[in-house]
ROTOR-930805 format. One record per residue (C-alpha): residue in three letters; chain; z, x, y. Coordinates in pm, whole numbers. Each point is the difference from the previous one (the first is absolute). Layout:
ROTOR-930805
+------+-------+--------+--------+--------+
: resn : chain :      z :      x :      y :
+------+-------+--------+--------+--------+
:  ALA :     A :      Z :      X :      Y :
...
+------+-------+--------+--------+--------+
end
This chain:
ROTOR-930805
+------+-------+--------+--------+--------+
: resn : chain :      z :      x :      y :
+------+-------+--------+--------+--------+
:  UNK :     A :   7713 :  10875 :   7641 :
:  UNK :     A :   -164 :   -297 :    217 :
:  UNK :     A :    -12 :   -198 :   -357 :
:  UNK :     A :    367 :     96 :    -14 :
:  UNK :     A :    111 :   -155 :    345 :
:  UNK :     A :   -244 :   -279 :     10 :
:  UNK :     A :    155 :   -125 :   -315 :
:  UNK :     A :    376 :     75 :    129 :
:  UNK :     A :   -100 :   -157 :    358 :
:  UNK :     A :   -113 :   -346 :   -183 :
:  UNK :     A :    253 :     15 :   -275 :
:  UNK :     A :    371 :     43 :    247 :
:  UNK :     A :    -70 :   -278 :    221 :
:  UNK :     A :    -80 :   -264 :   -245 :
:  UNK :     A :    293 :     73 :   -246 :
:  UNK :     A :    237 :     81 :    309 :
:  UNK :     A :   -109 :   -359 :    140 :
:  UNK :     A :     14 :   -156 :   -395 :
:  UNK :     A :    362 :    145 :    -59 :
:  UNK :     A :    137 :   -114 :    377 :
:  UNK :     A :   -164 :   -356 :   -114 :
:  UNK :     A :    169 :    -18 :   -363 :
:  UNK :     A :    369 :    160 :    138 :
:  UNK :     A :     -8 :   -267 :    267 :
:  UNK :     A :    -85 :   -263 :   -236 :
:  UNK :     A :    276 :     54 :   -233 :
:  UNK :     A :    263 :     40 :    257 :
:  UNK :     A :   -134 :   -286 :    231 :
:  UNK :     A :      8 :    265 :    277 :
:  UNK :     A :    -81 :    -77 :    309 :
:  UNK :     A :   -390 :    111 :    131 :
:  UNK :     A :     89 :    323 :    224 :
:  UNK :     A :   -284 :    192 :    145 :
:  UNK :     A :    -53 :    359 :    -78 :
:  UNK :     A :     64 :    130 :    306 :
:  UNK :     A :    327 :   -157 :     43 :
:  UNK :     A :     98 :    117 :   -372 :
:  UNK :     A :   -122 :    363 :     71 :
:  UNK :     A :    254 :    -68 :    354 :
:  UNK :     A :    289 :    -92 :   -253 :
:  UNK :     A :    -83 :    315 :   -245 :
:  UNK :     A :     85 :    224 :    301 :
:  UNK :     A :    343 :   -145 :     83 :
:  UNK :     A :    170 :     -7 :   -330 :
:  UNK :     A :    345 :   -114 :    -21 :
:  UNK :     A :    203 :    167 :    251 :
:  UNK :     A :   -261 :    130 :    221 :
:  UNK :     A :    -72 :    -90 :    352 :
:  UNK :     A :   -292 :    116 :    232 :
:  UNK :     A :   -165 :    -64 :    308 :
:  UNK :     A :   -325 :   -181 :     40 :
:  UNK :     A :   -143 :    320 :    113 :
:  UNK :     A :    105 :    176 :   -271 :
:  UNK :     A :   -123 :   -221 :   -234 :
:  UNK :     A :   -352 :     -3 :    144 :
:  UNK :     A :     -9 :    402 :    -36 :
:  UNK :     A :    123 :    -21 :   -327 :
:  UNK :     A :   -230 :   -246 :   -129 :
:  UNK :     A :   -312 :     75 :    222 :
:  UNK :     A :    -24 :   -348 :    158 :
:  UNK :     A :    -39 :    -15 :    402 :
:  UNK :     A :    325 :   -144 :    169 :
:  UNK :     A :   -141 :   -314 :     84 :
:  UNK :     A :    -83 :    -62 :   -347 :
:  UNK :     A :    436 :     48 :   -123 :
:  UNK :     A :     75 :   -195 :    288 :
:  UNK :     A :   -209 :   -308 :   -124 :
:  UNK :     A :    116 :     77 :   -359 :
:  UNK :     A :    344 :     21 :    144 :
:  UNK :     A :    -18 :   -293 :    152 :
:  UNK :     A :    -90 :   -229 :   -310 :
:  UNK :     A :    223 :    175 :   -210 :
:  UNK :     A :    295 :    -73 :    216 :
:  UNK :     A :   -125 :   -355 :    -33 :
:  UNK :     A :    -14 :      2 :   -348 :
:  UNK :     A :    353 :    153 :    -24 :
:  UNK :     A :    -98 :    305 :   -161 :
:  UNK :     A :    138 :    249 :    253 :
:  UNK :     A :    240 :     26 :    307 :
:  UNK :     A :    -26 :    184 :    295 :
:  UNK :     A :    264 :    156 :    210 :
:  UNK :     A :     40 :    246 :    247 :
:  UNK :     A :     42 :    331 :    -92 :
:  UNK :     A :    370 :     90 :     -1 :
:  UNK :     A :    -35 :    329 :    183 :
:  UNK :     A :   -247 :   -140 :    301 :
:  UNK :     A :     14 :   -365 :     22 :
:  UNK :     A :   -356 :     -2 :    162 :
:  UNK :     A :   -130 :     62 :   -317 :
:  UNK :     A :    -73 :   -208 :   -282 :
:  UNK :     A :     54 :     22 :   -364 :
:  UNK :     A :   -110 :   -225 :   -303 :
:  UNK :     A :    130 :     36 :   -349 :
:  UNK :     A :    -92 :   -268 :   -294 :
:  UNK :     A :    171 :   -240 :    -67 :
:  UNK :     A :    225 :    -86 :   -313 :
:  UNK :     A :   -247 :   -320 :    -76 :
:  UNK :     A :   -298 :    292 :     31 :
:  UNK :     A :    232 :    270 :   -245 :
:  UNK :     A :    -12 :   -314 :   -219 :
:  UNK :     A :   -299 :    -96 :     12 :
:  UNK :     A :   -148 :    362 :    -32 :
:  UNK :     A :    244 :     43 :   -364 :
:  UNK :     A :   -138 :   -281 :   -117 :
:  UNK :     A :   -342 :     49 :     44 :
:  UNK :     A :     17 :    357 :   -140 :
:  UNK :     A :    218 :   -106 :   -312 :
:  UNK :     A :   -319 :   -289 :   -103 :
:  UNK :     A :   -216 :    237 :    104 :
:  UNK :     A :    142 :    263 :   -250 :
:  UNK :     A :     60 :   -285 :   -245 :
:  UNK :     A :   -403 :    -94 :      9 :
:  UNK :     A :    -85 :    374 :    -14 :
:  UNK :     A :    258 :     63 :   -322 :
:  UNK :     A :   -157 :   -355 :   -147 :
:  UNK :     A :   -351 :    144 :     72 :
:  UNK :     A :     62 :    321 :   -130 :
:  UNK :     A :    109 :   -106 :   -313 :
:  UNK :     A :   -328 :   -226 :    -76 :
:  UNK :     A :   -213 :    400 :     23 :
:  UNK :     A :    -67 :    168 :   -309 :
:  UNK :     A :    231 :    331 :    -52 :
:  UNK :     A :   -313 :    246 :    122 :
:  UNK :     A :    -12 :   -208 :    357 :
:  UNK :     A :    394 :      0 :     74 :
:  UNK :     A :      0 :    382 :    -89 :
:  UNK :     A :   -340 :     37 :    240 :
:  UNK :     A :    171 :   -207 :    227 :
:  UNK :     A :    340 :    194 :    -24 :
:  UNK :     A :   -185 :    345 :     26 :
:  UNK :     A :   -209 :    -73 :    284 :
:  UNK :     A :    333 :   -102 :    235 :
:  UNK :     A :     77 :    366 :    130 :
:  UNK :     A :   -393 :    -23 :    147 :
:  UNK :     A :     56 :   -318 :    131 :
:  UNK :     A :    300 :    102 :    162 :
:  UNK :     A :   -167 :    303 :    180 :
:  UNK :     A :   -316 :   -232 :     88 :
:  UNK :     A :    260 :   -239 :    166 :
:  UNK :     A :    132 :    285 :    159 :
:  UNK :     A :   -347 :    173 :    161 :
:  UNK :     A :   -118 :   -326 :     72 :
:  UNK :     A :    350 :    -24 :    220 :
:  UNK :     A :    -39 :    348 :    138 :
:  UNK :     A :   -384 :   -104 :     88 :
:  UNK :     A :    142 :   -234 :    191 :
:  UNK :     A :    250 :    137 :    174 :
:  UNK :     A :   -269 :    279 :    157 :
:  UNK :     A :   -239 :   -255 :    127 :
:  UNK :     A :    262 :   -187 :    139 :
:  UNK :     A :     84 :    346 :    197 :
:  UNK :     A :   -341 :     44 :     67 :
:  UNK :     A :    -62 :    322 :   -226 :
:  UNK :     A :   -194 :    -79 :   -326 :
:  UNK :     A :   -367 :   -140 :     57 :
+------+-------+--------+--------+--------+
end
């Protein structure tokens, strides 16, 4: 089993970072930072939280959002508003140029993975096809993991 997540550990990174490169590439998308793209995945289209939300959610201290905030607001890829039932507070929601953005990065990104795909011999698409479900729940505990230690119960 250490063989097993060694391999996984040194394998995600590399072809997360290799696909982000090649989707940007062929969409001439902007450079965004990971932590301001994980930001957008929480406030799809439609959504709106608070800062303080948003650092629960996503297990970042509030002085970290606010920073992120900041530049993002800069860069025009979300608005902020107060809250429409206590004007003291404030909400941020992405905006339509970060929806955009977002669709287009996902659709090359899907494009480069379909391309990619189809380059693998029959036996490594099925391998690849079958081992999804695991990947899923790995995802998944990996998420729950983190949740805990962010509430201070798993060690």
């Amino acid at each position: 089993m250490p063989d097993t997540a060694a391999r996984l550990g040194s394998l995600i990174s590399p072809l997360r970072r290799s696909l982000l490169r090649v989707a940007r590439s062929s969409e001439h998308l902007p450079e965004i930072p990971d932590a301001q793209v994980e930001l957008l995945r929480a406030l799809p289209a439609g959504r709106e939280s608070s800062p303080g939300e948003l650092a629960d959610e996503l297990g970042l201290s509030r002085p970290t959002i606010s920073n992120l905030l900041r530049d993002m607001e800069r860069a025009k890829l979300v608005t902020r508003r107060g809250a429409t039932d206590d004007r003291r507070r404030v909400v941020v929601a992405a905006s339509d140029r970060a929806l955009d953005l977002l669709a287009r990065f996902d659709r090359a990104s899907a494009a480069v993975l379909a391309e990619v795909l189809g380059r693998l011999s029959d036996d490594d698409r099925r391998a690849l096809d079958a081992a999804l479900p695991a990947l899923e729940r790995l995802r998944d505990a990996v998420e729950d993991v983190s949740h805990h230690r962010a509430e201070g119960g798993l060690r």
